[in-house]
The first five atom37 places (N, CA, C, CB, O) and aatype in JSON, in Angstrom:
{
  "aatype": [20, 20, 20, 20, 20, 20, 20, 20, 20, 20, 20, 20, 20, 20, 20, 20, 20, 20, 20, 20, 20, 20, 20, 20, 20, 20, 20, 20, 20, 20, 20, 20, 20, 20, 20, 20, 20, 20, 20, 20, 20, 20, 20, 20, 20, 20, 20, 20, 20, 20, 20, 20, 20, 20, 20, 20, 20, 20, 20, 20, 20, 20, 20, 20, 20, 20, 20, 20, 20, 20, 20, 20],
  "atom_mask": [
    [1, 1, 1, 1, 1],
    [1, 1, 1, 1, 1],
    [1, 1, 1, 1, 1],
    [1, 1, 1, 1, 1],
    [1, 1, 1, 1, 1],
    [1, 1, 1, 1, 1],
    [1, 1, 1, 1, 1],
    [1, 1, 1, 1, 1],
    [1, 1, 1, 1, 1],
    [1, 1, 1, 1, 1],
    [1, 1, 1, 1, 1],
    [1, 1, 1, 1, 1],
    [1, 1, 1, 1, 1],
    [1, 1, 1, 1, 1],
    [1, 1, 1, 1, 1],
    [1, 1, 1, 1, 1],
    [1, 1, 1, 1, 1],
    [1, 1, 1, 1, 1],
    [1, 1, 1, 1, 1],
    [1, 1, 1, 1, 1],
    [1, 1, 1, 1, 1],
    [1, 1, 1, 1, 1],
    [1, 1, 1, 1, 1],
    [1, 1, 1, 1, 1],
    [1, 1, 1, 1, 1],
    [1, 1, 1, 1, 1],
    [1, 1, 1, 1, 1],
    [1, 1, 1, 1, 1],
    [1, 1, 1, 1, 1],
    [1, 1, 1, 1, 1],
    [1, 1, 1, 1, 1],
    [1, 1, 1, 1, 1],
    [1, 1, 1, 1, 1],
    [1, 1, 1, 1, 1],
    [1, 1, 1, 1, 1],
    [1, 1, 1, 1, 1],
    [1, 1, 1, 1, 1],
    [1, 1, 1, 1, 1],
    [1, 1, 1, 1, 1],
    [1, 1, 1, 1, 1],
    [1, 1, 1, 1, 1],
    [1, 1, 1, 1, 1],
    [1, 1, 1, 1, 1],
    [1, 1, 1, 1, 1],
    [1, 1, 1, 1, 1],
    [1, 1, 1, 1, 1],
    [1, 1, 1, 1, 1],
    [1, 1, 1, 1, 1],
    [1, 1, 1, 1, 1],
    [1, 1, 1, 1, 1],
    [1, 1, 1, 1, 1],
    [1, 1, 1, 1, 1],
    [1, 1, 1, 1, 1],
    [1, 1, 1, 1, 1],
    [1, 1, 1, 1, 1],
    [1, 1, 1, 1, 1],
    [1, 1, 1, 1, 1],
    [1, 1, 1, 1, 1],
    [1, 1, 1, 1, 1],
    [1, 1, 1, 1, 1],
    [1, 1, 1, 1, 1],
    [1, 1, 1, 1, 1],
    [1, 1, 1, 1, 1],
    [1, 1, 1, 1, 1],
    [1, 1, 1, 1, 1],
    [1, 1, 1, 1, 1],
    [1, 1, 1, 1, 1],
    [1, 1, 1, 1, 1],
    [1, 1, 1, 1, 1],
    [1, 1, 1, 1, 1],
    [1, 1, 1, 1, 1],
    [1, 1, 1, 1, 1]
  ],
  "atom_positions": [
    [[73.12, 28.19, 8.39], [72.15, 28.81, 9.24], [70.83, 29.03, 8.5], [72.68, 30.12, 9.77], [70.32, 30.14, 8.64]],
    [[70.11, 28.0, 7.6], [69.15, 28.08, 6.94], [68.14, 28.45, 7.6], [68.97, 27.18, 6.38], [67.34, 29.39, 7.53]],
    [[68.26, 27.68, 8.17], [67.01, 27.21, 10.02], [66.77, 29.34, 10.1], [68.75, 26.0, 12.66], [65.77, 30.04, 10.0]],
    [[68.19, 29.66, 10.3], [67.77, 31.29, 11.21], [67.24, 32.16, 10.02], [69.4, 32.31, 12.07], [66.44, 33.09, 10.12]],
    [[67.8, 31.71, 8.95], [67.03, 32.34, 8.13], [65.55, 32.34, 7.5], [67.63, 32.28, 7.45], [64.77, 33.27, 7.29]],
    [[65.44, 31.06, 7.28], [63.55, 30.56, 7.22], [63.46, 31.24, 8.21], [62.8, 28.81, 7.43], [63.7, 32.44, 8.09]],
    [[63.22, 30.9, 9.05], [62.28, 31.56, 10.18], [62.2, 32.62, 10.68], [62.31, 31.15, 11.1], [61.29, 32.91, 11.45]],
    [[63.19, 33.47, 10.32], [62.78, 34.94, 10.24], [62.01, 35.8, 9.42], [63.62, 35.47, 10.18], [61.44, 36.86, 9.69]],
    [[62.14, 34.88, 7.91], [61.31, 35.4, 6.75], [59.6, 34.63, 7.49], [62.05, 34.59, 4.8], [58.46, 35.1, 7.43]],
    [[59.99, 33.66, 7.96], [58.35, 32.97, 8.19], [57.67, 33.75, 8.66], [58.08, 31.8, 9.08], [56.5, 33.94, 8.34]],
    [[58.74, 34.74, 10.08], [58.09, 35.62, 10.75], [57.85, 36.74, 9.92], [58.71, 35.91, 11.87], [57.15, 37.52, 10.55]],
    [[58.07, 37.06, 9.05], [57.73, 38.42, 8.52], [58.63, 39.73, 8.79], [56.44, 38.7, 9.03], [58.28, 40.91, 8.78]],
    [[60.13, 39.04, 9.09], [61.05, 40.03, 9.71], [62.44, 40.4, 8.72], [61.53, 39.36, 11.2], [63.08, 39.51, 8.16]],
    [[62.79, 41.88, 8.6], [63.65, 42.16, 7.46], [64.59, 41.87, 9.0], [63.57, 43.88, 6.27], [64.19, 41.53, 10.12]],
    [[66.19, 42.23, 8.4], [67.26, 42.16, 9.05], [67.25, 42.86, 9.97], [68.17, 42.33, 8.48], [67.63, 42.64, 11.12]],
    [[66.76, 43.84, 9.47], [66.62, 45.22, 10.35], [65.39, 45.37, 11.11], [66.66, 46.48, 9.46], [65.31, 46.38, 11.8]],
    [[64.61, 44.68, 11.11], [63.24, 43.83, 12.42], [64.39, 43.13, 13.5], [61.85, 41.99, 11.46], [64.24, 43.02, 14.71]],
    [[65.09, 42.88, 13.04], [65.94, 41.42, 13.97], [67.07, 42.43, 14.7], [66.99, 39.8, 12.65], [67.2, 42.29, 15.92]],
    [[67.75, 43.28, 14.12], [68.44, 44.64, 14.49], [67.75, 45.04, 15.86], [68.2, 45.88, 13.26], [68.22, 45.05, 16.99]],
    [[66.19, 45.45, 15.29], [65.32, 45.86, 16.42], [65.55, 44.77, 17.62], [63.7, 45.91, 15.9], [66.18, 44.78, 18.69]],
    [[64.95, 44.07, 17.1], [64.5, 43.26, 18.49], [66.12, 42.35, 19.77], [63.23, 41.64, 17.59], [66.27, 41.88, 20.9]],
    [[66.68, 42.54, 18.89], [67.89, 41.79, 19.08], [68.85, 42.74, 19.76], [68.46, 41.24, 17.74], [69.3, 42.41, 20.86]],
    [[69.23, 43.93, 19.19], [70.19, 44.76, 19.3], [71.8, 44.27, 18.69], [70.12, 45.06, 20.74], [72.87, 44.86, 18.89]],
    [[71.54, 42.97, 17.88], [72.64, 42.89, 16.97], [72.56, 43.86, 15.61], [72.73, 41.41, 16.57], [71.58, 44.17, 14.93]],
    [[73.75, 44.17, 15.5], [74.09, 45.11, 14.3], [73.57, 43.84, 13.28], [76.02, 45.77, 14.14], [73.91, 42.66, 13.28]],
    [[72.63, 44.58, 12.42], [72.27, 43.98, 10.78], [73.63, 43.61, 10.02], [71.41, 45.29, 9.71], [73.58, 42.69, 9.21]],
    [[74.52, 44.11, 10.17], [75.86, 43.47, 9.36], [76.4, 42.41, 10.32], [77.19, 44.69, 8.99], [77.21, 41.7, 9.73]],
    [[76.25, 42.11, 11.46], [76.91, 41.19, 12.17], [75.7, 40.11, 11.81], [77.29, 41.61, 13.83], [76.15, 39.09, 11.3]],
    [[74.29, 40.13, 11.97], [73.39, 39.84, 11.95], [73.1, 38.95, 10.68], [72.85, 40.81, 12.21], [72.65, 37.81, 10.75]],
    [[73.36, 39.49, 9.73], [73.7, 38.82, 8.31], [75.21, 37.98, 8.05], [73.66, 40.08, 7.23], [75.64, 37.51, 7.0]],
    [[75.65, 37.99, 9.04], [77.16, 37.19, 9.0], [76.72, 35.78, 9.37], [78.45, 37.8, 10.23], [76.83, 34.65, 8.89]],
    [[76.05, 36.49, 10.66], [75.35, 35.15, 11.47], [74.12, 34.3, 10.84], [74.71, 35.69, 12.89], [73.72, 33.31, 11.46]],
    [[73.54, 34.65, 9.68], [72.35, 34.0, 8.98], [73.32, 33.34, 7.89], [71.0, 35.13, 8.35], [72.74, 32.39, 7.36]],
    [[74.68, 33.55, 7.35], [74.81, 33.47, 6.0], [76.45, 32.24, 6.47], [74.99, 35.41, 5.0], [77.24, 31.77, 5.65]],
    [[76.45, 32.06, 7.93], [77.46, 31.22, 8.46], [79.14, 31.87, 8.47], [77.33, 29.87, 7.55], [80.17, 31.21, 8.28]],
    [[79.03, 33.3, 8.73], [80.49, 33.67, 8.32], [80.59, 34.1, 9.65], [80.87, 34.79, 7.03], [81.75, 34.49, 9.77]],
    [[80.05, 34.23, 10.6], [80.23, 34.37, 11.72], [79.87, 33.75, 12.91], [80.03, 35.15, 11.76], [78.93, 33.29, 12.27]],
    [[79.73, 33.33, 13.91], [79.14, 32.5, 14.66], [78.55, 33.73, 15.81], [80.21, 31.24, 15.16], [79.08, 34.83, 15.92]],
    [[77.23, 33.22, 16.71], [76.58, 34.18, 17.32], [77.43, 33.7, 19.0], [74.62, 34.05, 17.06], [78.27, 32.8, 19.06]],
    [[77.08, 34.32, 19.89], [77.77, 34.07, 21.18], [76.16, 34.03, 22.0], [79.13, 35.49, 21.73], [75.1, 34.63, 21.81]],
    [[76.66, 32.93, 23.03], [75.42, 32.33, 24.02], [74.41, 33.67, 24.19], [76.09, 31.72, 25.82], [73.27, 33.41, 23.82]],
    [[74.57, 34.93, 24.63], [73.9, 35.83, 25.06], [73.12, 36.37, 23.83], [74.72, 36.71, 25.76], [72.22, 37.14, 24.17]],
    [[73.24, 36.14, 22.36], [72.78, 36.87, 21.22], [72.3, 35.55, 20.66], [73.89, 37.83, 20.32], [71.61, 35.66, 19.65]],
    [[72.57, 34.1, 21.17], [71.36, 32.64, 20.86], [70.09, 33.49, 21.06], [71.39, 30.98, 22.26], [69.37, 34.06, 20.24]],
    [[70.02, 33.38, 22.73], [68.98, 33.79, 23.27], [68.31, 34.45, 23.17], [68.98, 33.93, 23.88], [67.16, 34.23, 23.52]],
    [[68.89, 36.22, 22.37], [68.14, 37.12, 22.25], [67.18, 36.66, 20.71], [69.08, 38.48, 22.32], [66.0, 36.99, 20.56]],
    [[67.95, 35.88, 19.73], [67.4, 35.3, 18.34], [66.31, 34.83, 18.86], [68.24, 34.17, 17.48], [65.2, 35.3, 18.64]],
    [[66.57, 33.81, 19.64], [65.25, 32.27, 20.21], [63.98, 33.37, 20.74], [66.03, 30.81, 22.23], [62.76, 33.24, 20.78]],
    [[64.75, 34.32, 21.06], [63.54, 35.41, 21.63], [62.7, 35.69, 20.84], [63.89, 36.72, 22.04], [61.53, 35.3, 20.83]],
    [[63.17, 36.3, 20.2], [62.83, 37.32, 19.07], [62.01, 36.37, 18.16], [64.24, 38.07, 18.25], [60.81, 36.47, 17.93]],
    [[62.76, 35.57, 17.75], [62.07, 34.38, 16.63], [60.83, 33.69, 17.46], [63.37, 32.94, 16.13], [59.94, 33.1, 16.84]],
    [[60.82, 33.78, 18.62], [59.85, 32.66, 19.45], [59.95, 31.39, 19.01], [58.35, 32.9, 19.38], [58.98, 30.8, 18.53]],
    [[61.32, 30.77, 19.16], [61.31, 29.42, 19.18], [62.67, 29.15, 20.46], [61.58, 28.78, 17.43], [63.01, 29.82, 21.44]],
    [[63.12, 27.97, 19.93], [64.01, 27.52, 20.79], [65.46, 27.44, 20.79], [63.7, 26.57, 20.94], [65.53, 26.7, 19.81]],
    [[66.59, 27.62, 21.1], [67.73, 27.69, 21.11], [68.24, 26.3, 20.29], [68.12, 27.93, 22.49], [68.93, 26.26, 19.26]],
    [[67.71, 25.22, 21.03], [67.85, 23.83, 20.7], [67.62, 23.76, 18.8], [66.53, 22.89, 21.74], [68.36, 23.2, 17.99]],
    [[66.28, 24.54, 18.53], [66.0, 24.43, 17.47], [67.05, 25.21, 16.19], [64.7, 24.8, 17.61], [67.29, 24.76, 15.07]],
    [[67.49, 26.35, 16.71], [68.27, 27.12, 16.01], [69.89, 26.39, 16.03], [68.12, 28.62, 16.64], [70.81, 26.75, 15.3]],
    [[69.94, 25.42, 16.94], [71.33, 24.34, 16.81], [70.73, 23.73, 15.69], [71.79, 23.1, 18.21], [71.26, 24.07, 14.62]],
    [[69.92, 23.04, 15.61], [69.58, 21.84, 14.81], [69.43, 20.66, 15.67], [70.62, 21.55, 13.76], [69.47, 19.58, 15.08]],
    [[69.28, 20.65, 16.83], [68.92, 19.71, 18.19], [67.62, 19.08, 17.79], [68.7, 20.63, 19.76], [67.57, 17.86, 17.7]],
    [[66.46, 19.9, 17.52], [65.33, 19.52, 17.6], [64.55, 20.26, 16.2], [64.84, 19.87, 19.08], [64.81, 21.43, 15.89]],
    [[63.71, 19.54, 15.53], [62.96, 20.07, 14.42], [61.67, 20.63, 15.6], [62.5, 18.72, 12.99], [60.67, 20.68, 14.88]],
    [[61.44, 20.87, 16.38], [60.45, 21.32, 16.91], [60.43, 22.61, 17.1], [60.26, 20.78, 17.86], [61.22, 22.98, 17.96]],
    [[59.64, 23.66, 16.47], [59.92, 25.05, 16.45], [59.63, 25.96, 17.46], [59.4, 25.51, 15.5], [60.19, 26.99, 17.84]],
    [[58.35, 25.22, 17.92], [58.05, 25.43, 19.16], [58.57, 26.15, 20.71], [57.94, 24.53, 19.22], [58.41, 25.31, 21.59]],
    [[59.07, 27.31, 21.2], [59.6, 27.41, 22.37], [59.08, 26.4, 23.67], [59.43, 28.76, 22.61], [58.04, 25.77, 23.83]],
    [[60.22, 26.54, 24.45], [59.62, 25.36, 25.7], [59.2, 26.53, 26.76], [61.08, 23.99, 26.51], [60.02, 27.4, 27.04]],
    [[57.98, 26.51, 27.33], [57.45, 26.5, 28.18], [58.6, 28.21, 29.03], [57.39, 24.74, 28.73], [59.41, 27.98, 29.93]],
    [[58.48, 28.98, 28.75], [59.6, 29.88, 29.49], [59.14, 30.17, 31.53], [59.53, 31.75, 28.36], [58.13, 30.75, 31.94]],
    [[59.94, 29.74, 32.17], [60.15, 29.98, 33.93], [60.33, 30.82, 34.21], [60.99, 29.51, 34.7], [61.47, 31.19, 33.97]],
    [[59.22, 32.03, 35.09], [58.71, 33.11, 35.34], [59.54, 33.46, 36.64], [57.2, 33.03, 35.42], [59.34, 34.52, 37.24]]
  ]
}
């Protein structure tokens, strides 16, 4: 989970920024950056949020960091 980790430091975010924004516990949170845990569809989304990128990107689907376009 390199990918979730760069890009949280890119953003300027401790664990406990991601705690915030996420509402994952920082110890589950660090399971999920360090590959000892896997995240579930509803806590992708809240990351892709938070990070402002893309779900796709945090698979490894797409090097594009970019979020797509979000439907109002």
């Amino acid at each position: 989970m390199n990918r979730l980790r760069d890009l949280r430091k890119e953003r300027g975010f401790t664990q406990i920024k991601m705690q915030m924004l996420t509402g994952i516990d920082q110890s589950d949170y660090s399971k999920i950056e360090t590959g000892k845990r896997y995240y579930t569809f509803e806590q992708c989304i809240k990351i892709a949020k938070a990070l402002e990128t893309s779900m796709d990107y945090l698979a490894g689907l797409t090097d594009e960091k970019k979020p797509y376009p979000r439907v109002k």
